[in-house]
C-alpha positions in Angstrom: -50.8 173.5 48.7 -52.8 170.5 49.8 -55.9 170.8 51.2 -57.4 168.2 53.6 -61.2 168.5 53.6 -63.0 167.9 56.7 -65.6 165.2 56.8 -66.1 164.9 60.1 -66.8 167.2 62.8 -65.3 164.6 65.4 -61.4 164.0 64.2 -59.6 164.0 66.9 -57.0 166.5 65.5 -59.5 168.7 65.2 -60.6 169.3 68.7 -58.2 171.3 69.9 -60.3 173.9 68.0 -63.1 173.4 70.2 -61.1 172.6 74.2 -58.5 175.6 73.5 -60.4 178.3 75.2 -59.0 181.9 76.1 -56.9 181.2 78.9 -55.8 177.9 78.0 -52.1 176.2 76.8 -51.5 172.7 76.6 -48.4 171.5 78.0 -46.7 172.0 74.4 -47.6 175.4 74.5 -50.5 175.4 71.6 -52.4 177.8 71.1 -54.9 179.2 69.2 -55.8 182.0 67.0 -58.3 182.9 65.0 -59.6 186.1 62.8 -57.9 186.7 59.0 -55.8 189.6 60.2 -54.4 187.9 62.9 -53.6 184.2 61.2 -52.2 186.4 58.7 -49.7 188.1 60.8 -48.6 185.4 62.5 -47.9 183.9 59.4 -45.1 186.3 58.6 -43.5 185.0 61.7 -41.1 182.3 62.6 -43.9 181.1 64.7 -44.4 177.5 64.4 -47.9 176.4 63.1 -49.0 173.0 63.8 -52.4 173.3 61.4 -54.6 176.1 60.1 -58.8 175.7 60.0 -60.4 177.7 57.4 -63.2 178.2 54.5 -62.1 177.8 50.9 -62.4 181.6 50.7 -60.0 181.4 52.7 -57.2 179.8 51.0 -58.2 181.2 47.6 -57.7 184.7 48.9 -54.4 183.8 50.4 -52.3 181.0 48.7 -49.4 183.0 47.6 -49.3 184.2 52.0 -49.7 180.1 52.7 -47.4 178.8 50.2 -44.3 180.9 51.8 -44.9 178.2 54.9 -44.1 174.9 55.2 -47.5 173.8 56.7 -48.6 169.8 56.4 -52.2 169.8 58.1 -54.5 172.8 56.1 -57.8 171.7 56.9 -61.3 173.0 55.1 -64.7 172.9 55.9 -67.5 175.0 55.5 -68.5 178.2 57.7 -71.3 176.0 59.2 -68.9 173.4 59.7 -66.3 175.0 61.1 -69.0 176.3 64.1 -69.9 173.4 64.7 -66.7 171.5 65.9 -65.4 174.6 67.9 -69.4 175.1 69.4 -69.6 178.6 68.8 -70.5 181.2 65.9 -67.9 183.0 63.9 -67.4 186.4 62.9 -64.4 185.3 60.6 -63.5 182.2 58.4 -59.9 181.2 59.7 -58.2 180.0 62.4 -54.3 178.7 63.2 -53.1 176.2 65.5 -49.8 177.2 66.5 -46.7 176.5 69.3 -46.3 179.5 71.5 -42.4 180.4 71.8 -40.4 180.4 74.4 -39.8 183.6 76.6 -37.3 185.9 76.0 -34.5 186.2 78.5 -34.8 189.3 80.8 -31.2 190.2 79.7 -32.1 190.2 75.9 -35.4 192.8 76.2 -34.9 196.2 74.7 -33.7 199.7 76.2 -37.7 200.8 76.2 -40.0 198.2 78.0 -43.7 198.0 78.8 -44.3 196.5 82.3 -47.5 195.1 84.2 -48.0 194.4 87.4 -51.5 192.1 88.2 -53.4 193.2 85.2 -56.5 191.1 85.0 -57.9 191.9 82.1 -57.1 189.9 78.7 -58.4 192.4 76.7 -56.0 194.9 78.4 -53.0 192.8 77.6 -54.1 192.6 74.0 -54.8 196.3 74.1 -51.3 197.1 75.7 -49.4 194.9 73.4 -50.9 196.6 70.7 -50.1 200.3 71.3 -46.9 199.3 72.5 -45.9 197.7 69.5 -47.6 200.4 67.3 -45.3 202.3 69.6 -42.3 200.7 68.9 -41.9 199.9 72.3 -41.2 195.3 71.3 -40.4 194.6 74.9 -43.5 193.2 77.1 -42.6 192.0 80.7 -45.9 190.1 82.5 -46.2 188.9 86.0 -46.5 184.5 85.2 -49.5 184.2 86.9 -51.1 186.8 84.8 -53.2 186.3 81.2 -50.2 185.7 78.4 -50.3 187.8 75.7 -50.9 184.4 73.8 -54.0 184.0 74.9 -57.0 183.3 72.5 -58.7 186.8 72.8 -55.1 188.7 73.8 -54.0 187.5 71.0 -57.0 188.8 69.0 -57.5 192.2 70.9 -53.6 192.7 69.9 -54.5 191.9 66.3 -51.5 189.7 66.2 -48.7 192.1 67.2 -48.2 190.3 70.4 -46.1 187.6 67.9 -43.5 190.4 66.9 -42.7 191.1 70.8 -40.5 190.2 72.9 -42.0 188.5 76.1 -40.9 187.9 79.0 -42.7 186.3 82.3 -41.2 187.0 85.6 -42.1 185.2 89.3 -40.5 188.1 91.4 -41.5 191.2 91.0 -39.0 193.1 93.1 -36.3 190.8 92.1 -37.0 191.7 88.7 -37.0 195.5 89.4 -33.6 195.6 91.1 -32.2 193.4 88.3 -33.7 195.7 85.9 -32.0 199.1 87.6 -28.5 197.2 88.0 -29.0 197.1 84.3 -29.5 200.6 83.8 -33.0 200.8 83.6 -34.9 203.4 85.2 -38.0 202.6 86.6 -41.4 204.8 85.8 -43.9 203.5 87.9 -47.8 204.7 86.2 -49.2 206.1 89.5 -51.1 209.2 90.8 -48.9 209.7 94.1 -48.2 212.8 95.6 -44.7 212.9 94.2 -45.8 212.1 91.0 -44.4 214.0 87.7 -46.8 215.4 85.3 -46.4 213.1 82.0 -45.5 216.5 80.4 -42.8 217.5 82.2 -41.2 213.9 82.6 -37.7 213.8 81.2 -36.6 210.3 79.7 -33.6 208.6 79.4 -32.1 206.2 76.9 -33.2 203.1 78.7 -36.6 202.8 80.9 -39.4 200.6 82.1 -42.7 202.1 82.2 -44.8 200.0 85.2 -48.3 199.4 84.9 -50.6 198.6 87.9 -53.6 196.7 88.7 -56.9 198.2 87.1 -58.5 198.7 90.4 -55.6 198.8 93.1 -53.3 199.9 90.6 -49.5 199.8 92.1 -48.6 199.0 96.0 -46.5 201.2 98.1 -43.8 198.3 98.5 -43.1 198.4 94.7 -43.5 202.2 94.0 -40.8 202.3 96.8 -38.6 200.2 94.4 -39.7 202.3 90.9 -37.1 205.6 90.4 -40.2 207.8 89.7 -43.8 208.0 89.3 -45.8 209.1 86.5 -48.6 211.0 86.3 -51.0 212.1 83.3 -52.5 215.7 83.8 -56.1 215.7 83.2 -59.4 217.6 84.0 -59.9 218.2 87.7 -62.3 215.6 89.0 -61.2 213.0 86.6 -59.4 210.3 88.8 -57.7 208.2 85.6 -57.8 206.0 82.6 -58.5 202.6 81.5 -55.3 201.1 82.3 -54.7 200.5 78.3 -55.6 204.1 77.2 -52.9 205.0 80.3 -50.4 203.0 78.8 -51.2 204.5 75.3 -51.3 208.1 76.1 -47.7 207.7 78.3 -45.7 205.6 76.1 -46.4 208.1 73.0 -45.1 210.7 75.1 -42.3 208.6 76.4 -40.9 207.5 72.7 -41.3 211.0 71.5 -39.7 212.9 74.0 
């Protein structure tokens, strides 16, 4: 394991560090990552990693973990250092420069998928990604235009498990849906509506798509007319809902273990 150790704060390889923010890709599809657990994860992937930043701690603690991977540029610096070229402080001592892959094919997801619809929030589509996979559930569907389960803090809100999903971005919501139930699917849509079933009394087939909404608008009337059913969580009377992520939590446990 060759080391490179960093002498200057200015290398140009090493900005990417600092101009990768949360939301942002390069036309390669780098990304970043950065916390122990999470580098460490996506190390046990096929994921391609282009270099990884990181304290000599770092790489003392896990050498056996770095020597599995075939990985040219392993740059070290100082804690101090490291803050420096990225501009902010750090709560960890590693990071990972890495090529986000390609998106799975629609017709290559799983039987059980976790759908959103608009969801703002980047911490919400760690947070989903992560229950989902804790789950089981390894099939994420995302509107494009949405954060990307890649993203910087997604990726650390998900601790990683975002890397051992399958993800899939789609333009076309309702064209997605009806492709979806000409596959089989059926279509649970997360939704207090006056037809709604209680979570408790939902019965769930062998293949199904559980449809998140927006945290504030939550799902429109054109696509709960598309979606077979909609869901409901019982709860205390007065209480209108949950965080969208504690939603998604509480119904797919209940889905998987019907």
């Amino acid at each position: 394991m060759h080391l490179i150790h960093v002498t200057s704060t200015k290398l140009p390889e090493l900005q990417i560090y600092h101009q990768l923010r949360d939301a942002n890709f390069r036309v390669d599809n780098s990304f970043i990552a950065d916390s122990q657990k999470v580098v460490n994860l996506l190390l046990e992937t096929d994921i391609q990693v282009k270099s990884i930043l990181a304290t000599q701690d770092y790489y003392d603690t896990y050498k056996t973990l770095l020597e599995k991977r075939s990985i040219s540029l392993l740059y070290v610096a100082e804690k101090a250092v490291i803050e420096e070229i990225i501009g902010h402080k750090l709560h960890h001592n590693c990071m990972l420069h890495g090529i986000r892959p390609d998106d799975t094919q629609l017709e290559a997801l799983d039987e059980q998928i976790i759908m959103l619809d608009e969801i703002s929030s980047t911490e919400n589509i760690g947070s989903i990604a992560r229950s989902a996979a804790a789950m089981g559930v390894k099939s994420y569907l995302l509107p494009q235009q949405g954060p990307h389960p890649f993203n910087r803090r997604a990726l650390r809100v998900s601790m990683g498990l975002a890397s051992h999903m399958k993800i899939h971005r789609y333009d076309d919501i309702f064209k997605t849906l009806h492709h979806l139930k000409k596959e089989g699917y059926t279509i649970f849509a997360a939704e207090v509506t006056k037809d709604a079933i209680g979570l408790s009394r939902i019965k769930v087939p062998e293949k199904w798509v559980l449809l998140m909404g927006h945290e504030g608008k939550g799902l429109s009337k054109e696509v709960l007319a598309v979606c077979d059913e909609a869901v409901v969580i019982e709860m205390e009377a007065g209480i209108k809902s949950f965080n969208v992520a504690v939603a998604a939590s509480i119904i797919l446990y209940q889905f998987v273990n019907k």
